[in-house]
C-alpha positions as CSV (number, residue, x, y, z in Angstrom):
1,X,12.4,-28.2,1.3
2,X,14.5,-26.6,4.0
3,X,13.6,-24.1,6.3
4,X,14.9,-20.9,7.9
5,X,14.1,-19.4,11.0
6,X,13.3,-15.7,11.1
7,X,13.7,-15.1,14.9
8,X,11.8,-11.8,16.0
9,X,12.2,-10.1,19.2
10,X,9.7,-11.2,21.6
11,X,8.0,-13.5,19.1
12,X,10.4,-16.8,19.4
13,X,11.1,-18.5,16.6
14,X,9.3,-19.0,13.1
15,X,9.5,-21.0,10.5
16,X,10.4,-19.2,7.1
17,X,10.1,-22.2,4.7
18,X,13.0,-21.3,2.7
19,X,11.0,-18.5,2.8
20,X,11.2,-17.5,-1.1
21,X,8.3,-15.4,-0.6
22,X,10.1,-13.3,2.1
23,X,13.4,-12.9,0.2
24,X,10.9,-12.3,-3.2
25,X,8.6,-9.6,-1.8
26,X,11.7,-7.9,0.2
27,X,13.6,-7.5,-2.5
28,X,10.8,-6.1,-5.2
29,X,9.7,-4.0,-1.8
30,X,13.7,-2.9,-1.4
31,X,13.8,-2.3,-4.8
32,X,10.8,0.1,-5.2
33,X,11.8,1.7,-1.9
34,X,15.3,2.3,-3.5
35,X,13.8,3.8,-6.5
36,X,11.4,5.9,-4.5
37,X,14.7,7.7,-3.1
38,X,17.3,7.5,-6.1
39,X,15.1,7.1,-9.5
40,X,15.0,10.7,-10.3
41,X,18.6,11.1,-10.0
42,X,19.8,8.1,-11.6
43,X,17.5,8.4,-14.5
44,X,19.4,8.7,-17.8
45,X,16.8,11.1,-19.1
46,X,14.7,14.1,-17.8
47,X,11.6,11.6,-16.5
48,X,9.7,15.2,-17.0
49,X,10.9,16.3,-20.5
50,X,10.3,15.5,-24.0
51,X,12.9,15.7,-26.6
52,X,11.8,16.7,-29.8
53,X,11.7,14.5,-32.7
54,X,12.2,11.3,-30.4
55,X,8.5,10.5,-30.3
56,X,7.5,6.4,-30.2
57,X,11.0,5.4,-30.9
58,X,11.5,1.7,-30.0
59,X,13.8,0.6,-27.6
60,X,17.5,0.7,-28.5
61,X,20.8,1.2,-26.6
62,X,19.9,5.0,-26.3
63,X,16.6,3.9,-25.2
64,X,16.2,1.2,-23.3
65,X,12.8,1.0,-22.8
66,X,11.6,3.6,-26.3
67,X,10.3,6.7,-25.6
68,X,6.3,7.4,-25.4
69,X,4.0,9.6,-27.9
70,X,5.8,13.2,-26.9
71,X,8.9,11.8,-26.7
72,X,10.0,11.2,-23.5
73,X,12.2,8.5,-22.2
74,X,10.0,5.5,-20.8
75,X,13.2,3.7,-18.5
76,X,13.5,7.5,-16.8
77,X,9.7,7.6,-16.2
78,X,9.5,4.1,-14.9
79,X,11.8,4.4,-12.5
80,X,11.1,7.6,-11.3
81,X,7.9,7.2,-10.9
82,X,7.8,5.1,-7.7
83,X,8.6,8.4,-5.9
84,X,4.5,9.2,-6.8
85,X,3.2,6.2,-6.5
86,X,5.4,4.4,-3.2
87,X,4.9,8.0,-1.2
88,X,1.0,7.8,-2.2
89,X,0.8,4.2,-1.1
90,X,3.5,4.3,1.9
91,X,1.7,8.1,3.3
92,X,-1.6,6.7,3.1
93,X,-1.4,3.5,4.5
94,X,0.4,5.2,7.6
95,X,-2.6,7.5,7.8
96,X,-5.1,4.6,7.5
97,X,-3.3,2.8,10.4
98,X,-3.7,6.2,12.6
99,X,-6.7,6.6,12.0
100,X,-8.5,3.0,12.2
101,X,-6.4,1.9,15.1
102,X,-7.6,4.0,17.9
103,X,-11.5,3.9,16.2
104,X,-10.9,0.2,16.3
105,X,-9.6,-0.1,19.7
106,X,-12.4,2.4,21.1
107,X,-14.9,0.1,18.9
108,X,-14.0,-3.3,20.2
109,X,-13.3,-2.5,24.0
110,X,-15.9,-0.2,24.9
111,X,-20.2,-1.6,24.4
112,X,-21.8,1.6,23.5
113,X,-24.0,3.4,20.9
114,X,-21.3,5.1,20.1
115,X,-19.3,2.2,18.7
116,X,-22.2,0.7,16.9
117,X,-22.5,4.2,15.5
118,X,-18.8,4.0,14.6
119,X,-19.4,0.3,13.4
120,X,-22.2,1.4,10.6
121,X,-20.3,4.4,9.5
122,X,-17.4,2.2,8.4
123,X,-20.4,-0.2,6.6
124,X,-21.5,2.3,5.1
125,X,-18.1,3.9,3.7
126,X,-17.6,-0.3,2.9
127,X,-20.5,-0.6,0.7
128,X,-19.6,1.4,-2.2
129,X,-17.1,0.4,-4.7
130,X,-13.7,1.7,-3.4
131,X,-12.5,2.7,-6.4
132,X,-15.8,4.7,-7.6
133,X,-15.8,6.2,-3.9
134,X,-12.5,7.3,-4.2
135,X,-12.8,9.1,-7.8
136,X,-15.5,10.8,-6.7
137,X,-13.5,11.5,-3.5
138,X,-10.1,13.0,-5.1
139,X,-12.4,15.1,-8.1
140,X,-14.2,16.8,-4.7
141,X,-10.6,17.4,-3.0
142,X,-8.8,17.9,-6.0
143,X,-5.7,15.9,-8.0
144,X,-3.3,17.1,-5.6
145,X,-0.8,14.4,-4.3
146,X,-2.0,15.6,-0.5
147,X,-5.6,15.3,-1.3
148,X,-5.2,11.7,-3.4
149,X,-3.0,10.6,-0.1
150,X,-5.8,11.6,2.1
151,X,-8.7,10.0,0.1
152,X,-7.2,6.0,0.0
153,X,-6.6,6.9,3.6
154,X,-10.1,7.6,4.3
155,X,-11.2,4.6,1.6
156,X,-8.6,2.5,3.7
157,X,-9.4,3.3,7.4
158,X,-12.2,1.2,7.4
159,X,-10.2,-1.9,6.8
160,X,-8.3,-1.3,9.9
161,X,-11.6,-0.2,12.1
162,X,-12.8,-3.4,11.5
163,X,-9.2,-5.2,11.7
164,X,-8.5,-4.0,15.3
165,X,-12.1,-4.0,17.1
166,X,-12.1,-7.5,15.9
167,X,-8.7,-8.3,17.7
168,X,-9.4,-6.4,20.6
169,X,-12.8,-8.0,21.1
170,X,-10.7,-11.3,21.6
171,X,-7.8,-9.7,23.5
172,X,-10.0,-7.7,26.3
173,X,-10.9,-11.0,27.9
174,X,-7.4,-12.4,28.1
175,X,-6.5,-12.9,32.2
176,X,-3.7,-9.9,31.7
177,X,-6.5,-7.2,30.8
178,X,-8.8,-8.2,33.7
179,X,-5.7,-7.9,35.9
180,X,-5.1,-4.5,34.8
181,X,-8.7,-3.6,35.3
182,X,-8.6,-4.9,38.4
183,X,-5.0,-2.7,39.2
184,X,-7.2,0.5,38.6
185,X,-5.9,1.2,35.3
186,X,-8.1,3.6,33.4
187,X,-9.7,2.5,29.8
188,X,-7.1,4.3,27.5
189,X,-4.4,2.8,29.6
190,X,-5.7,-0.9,28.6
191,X,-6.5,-0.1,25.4
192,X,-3.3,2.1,24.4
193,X,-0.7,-0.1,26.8
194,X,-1.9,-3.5,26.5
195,X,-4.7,-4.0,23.6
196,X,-3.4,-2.0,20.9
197,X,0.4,-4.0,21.2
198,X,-1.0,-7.3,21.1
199,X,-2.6,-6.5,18.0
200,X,0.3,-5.0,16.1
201,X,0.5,-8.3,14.0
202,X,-2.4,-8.3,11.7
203,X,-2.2,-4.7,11.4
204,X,1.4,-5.5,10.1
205,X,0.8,-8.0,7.6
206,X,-2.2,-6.3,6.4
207,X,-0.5,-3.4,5.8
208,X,1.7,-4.3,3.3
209,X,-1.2,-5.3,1.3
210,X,-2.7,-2.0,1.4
211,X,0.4,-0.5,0.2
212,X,0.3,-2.7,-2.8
213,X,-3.8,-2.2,-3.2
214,X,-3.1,1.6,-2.4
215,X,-0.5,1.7,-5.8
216,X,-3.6,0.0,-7.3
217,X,-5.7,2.5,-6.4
218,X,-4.0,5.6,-7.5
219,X,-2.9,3.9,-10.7
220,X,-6.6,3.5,-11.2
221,X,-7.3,7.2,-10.3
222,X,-4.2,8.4,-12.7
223,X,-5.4,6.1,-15.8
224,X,-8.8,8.1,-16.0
225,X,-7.8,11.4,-15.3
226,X,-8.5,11.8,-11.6
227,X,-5.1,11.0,-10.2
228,X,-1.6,12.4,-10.6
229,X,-1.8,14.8,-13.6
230,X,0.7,14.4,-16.4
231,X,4.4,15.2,-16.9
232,X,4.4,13.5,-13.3
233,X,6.0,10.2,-13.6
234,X,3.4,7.7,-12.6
235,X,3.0,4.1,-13.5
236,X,-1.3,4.5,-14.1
237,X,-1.0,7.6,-16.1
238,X,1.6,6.2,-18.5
239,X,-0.6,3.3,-19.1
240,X,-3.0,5.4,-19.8
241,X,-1.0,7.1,-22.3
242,X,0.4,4.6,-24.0
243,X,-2.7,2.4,-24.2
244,X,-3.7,3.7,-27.5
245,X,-0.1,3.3,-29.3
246,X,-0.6,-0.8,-28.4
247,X,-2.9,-1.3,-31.4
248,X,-0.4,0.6,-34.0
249,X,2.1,-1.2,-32.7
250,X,4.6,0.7,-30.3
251,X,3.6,-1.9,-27.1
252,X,6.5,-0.8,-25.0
253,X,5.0,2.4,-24.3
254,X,2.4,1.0,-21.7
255,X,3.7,-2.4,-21.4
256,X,6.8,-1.5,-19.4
257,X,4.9,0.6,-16.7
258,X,2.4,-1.8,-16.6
259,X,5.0,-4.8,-15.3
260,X,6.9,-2.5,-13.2
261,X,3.0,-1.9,-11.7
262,X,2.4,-5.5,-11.6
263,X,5.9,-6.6,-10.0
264,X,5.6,-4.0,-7.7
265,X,2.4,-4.9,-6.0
266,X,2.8,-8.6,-6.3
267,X,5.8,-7.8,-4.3
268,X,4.3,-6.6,-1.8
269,X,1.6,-9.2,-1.7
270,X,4.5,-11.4,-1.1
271,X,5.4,-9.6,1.5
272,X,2.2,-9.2,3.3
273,X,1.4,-13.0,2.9
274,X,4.1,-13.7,5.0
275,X,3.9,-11.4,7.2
276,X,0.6,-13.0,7.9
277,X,2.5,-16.1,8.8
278,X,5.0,-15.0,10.7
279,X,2.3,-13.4,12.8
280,X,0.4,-16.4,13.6
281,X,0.7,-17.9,16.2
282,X,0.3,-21.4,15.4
283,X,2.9,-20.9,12.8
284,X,5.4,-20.6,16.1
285,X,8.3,-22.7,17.3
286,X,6.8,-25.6,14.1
């Protein structure tokens, strides 16, 4: 198999074994992004709409993809609705990395109660089910698209608590951290100028995991009815309404979201497992 080497500023060189996984995940990543901005406008039908009288109609050349049980369009709802579900995913992931970075660094660098306190709060936020913590989460906050955002962040922070302490823990006794000690250099300089940096590349490749497990999540959330509320398009809620047309017979209705779903997250699986890669170390100069 040949290779290709992805060269990364500061990183040298890496080996990218063809890398199929890269160009895979990238380009289902690119292409959700590019939905995300354009769907809505280059959809051939109102994504928002029904048009009377075009209820479960299979899919045709004025149709690609059918319509669902009120009639509207399934291609213009599944490629709008990456807009909902890539903002929810991108937004919260952000928000998770904000928040469990600076816990994490705090956590790992400084020996106090206060970061065994930290330490057992994210156990305990760990220990239930995500998703069951997270409906009972957004149906407390409410179905807003702010308030589901803010719930997989807060599900999600955790992750990245536990991510970064256990980076820094290994990082705070390299020889350049005792050197700054020794310079003077005040705790939140170490942690903020030379800790958190060095530990950018799990955080990386783990975040474009969550993203995938976040569109998980709210698709979840949407399929019960404590997510994004209908005519929003939304990949779990028109699984949810099409699920009952499969056993009559109009499949396309829930099957279409559902791969777009599936592609989508694998994608960025793909994406993430690389990442991974790339960020190891022993993967370098090979």
């Amino acid at each position: 198999m040949s290779t290709l080497s992805l060269r990364l500023r500061g990183l040298g060189t890496f080996p990218a074994r063809t890398d199929r996984s890269l160009l895979a995940g990238g380009m289902i990543a690119g292409i959700a992004t590019l939905l995300a901005i354009v769907g809505p406008l280059i959809a051939p039908y109102s994504p928002t709409e029904a048009v009377g009288g075009d209820q479960l109609l299979p899919p045709s050349a004025a149709h690609v993809m059918g319509t669902d049980s009120v009639g509207m369009d399934v291609f213009s709802r599944v490629i709008s609705a990456p807009r909902t579900d890539l903002t929810i995913a991108l937004a919260s992931t952000v928000l998770a990395i904000l928040i469990g970075t600076p816990l994490g660094a705090i956590a790992g660098y400084y020996r106090s109660r206060w970061s065994g306190l930290l330490m057992r709060i994210s156990d305990l936020v760990q220990s239930f089910p995500v998703f069951i913590l997270a409906m009972a989460a957004v149906i407390v906050a409410g179905h807003e698209v702010t308030s589901i955002i803010y719930v997989i962040a807060l599900v999600n922070a955790p992750i990245y608590i536990r991510l970064v302490r256990a980076e820094v823990l290994s990082l705070r006794e390299r020889t350049y951290v005792e050197a700054a000690v020794a310079l003077g250099e005040s705790g939140r300089t170490v942690i903020f100028r030379h800790l958190v940096p060095n530990a950018y590349g799990p955080i990386l490749s783990n975040a474009s995991v969550t993203v995938g497990m976040s569109m998980l999540l709210t698709a979840g959330l949407s399929f019960i009815g404590a997510g994004v509320r209908v005519p929003t398009p939304e990949w779990g809620s028109m699984i949810a309404i099409g699920a009952p047309n499969v056993v009559t017979g109009q499949w396309w209705t829930s099957v279409f979201p559902g791969v777009a779903l599936s592609l989508t997250v694998f994608g960025f699986a793909l994406l993430g497992d690389t990442l991974a890669r790339l960020s190891d170390p022993t993967q370098r100069d090979t």
